[in-house]
Backbone as a ProteinNet text record, in pm:
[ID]
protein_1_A
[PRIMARY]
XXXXXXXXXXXXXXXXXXXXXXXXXXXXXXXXXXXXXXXXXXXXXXXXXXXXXXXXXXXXXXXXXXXXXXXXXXXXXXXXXXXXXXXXXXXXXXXXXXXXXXXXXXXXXXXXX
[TERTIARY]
15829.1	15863.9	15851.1	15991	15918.8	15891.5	15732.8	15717.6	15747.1	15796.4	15890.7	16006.6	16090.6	16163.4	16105.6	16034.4	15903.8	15850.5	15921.4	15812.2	15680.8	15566.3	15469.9	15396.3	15453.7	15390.5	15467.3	15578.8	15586.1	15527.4	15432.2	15363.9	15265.4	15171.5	15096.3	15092.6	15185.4	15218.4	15235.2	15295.8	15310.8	15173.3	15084.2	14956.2	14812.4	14832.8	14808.6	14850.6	15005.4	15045.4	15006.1	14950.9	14889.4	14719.8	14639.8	14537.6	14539.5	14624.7	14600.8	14647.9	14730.7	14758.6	14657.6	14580.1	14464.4	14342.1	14322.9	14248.4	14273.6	14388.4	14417	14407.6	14457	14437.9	14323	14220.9	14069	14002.8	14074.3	14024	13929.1	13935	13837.6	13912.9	13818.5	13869.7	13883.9	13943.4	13936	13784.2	13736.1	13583.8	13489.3	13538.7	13438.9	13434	13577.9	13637.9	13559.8	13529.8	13477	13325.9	13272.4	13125.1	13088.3	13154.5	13113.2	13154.8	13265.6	13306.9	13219.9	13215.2	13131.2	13231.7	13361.4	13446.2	13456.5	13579.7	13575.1	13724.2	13670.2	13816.1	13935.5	13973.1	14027.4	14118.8	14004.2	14055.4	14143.3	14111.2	14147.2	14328.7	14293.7	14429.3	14502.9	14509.9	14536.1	14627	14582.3	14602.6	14727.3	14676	14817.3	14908.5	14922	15015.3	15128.1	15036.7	15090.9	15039.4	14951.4	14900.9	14842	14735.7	14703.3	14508.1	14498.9	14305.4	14284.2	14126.8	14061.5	14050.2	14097.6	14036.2	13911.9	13798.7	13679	13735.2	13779.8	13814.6	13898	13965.8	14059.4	13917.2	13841.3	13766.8	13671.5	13661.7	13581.5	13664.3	13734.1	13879.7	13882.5	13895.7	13910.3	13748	13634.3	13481.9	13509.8	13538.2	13570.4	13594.3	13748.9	13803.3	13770.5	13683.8	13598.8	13718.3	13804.9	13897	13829.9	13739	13679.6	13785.7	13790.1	13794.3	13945.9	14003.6	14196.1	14203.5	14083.1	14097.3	14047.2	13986.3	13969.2	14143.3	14235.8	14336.9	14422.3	14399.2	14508.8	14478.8	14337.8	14287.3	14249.2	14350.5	14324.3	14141.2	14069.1	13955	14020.5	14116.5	14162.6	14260.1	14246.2	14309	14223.2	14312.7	14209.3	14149.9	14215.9	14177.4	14039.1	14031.7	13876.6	13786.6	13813.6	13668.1	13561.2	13482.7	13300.9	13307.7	13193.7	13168.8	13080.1	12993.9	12893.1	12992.7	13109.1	13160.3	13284.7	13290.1	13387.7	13357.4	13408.7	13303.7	13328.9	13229.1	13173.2	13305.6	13364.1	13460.1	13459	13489.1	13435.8	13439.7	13410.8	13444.7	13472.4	13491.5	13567.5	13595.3	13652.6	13810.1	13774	13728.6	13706	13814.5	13874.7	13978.3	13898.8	13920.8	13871.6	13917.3	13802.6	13826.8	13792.1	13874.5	13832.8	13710.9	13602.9	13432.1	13428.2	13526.3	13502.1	13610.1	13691.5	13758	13705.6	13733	13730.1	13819.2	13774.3	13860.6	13818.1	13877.9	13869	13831.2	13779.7	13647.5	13570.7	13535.3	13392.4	13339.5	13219.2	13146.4	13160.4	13209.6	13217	13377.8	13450.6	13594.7	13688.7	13590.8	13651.6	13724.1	13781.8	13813.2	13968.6
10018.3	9987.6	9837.4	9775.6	9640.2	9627.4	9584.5	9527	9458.1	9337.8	9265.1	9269	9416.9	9457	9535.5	9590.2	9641.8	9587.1	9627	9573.1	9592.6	9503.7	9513.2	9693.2	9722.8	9870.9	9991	9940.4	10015.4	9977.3	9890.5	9887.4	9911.6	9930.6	10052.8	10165.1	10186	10355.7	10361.4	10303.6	10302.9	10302	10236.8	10237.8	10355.5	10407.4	10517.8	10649.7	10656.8	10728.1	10735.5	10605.6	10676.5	10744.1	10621.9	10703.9	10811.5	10903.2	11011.8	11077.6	11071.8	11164.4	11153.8	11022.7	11065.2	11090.8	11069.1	11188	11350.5	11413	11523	11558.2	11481.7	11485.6	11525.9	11464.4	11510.9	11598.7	11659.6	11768.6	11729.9	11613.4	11542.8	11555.9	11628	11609.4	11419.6	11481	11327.9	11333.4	11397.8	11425.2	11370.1	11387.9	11361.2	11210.6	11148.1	11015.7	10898.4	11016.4	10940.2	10884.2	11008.5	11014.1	10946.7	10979.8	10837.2	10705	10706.4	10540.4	10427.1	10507.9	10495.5	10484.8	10533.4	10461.8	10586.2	10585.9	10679.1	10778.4	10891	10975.8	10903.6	10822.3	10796.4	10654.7	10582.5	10453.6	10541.7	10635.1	10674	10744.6	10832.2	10825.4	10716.6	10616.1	10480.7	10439.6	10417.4	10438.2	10456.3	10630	10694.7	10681.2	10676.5	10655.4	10528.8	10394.5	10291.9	10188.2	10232.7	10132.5	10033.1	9931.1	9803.7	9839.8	9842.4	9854.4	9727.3	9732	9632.9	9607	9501.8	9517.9	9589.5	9568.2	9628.6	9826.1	9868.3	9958.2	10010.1	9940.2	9971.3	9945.9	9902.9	9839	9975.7	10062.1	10172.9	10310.8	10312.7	10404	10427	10308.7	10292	10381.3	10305.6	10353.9	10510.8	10579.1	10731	10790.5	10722.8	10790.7	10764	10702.7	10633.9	10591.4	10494.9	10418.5	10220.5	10222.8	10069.7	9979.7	10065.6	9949.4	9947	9977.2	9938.4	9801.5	9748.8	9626.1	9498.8	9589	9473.1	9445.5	9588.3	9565.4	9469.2	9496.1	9435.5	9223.9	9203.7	9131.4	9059.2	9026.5	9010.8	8896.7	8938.7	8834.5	8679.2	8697.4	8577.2	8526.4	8541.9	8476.8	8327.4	8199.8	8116.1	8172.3	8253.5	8256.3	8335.4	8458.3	8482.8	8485.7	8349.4	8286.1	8265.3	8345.2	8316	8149.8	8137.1	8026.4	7929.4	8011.2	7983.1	7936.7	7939.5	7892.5	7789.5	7749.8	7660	7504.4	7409.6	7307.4	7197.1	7197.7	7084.4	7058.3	7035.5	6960.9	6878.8	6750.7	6719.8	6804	6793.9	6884.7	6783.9	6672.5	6574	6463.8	6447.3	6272.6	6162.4	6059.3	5946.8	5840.9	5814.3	5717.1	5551.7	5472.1	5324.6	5288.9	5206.1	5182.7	5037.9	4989	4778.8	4751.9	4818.3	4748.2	4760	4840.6	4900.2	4808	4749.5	4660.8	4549.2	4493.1	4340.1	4234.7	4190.4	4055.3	3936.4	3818.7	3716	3604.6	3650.7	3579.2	3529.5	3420.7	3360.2	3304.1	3344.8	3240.4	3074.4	3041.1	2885.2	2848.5	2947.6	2930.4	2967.1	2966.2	3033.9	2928.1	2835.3	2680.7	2738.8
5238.4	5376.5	5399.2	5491.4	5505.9	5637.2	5627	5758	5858.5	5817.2	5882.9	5941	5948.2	6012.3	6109.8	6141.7	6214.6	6360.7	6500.9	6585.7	6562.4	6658	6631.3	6662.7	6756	6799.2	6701.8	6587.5	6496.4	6386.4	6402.6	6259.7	6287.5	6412.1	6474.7	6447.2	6504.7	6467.5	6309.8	6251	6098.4	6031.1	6078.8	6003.6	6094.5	6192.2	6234.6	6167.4	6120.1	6045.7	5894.1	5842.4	5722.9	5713.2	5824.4	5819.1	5877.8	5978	5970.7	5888.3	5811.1	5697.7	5585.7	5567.8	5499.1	5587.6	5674.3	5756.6	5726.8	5752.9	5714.9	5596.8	5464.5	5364.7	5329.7	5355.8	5383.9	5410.1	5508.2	5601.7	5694.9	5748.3	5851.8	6000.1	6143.5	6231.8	6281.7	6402.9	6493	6516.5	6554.5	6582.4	6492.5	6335.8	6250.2	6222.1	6222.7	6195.8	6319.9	6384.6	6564.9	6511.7	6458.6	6460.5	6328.1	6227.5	6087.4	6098.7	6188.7	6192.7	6350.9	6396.2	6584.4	6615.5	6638.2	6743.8	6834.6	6961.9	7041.7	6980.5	7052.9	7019.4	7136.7	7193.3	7283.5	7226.4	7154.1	7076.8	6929.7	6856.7	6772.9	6823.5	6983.6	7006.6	7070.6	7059.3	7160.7	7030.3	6922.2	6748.7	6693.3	6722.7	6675.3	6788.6	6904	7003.2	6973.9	6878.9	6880.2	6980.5	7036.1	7149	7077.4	7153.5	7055.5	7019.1	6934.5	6946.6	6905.1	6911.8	6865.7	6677.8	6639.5	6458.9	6428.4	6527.5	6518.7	6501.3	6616.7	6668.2	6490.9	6509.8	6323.2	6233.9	6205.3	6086.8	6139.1	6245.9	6259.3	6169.3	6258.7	6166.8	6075.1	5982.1	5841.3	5782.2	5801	5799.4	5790.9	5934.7	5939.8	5820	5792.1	5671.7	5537	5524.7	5359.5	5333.9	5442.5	5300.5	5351.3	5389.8	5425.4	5300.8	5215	5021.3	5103.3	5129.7	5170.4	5205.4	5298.3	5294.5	5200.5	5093.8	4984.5	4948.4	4910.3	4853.8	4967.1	5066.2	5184.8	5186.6	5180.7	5179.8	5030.2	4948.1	4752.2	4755.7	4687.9	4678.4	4622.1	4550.2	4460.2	4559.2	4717.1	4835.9	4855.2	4912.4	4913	5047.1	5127	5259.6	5267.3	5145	5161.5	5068.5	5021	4942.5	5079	4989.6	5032.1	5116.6	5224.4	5292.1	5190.1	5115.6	5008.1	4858.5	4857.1	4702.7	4773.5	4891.4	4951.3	4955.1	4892.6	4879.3	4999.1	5077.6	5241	5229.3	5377.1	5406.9	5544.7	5562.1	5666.4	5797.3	5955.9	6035.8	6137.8	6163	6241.5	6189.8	6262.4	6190.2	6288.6	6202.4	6321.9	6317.4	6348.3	6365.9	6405	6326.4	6329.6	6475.9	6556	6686.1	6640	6757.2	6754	6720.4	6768	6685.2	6551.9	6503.8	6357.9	6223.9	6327.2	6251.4	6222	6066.7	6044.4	6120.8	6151.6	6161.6	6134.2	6131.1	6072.7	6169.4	6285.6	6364.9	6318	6413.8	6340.8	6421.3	6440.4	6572.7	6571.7	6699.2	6706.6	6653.3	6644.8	6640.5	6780.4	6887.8	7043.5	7036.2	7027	7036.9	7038.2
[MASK]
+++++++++++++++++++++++++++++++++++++++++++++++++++++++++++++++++++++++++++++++++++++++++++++++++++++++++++++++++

């Protein structure tokens, strides 16, 4: 399937549609998916409807159905985007731009003349 042909509330529903089929697959109610993941039965139908949840709300879902590991595959470790904070090496976190005190110039006291 490509996603990208996909509004956003069909790729909702598109990914509602697989965890409930592995929900079912399972043999797990909505009930049970509620109570191992914490989320509500209400967010779970909000879900499958296509409505919008929270990632949390999805990252519960997922929990429910023991598939948490889907997002190792969705998410590759060998991404630069999710290398560890601990193996990323310092990078500055603000830019100072040289202001007039910071410049040389070729002043010299007793040259006001």
């Amino acid at each position: 399937m490509d996603f990208n042909l996909l509004t956003d509330k069909e790729i909702i529903k598109e990914l509602a549609f697989r965890c409930d089929s592995i929900r079912v697959d399972k043999k797990l109610t909505e009930k049970d998916v509620s109570q191992v993941g914490g989320t509500t039965i209400d967010a779970i139908y909000r879900f499958k409807t296509g409505k919008n949840i929270s990632i949390t709300n999805f990252i519960k879902i997922l929990r429910g159905i023991s598939e948490l590991d889907m997002l190792d595959q969705l998410l590759r470790k060998d991404s630069p985007k999710s290398i560890r904070k601990d193996k990323v090496p310092k990078r500055k976190k603000r830019v100072h731009k040289p202001t007039l005190s910071n410049k040389k110039s070729d002043f010299m006291w007793g040259d006001e003349e």
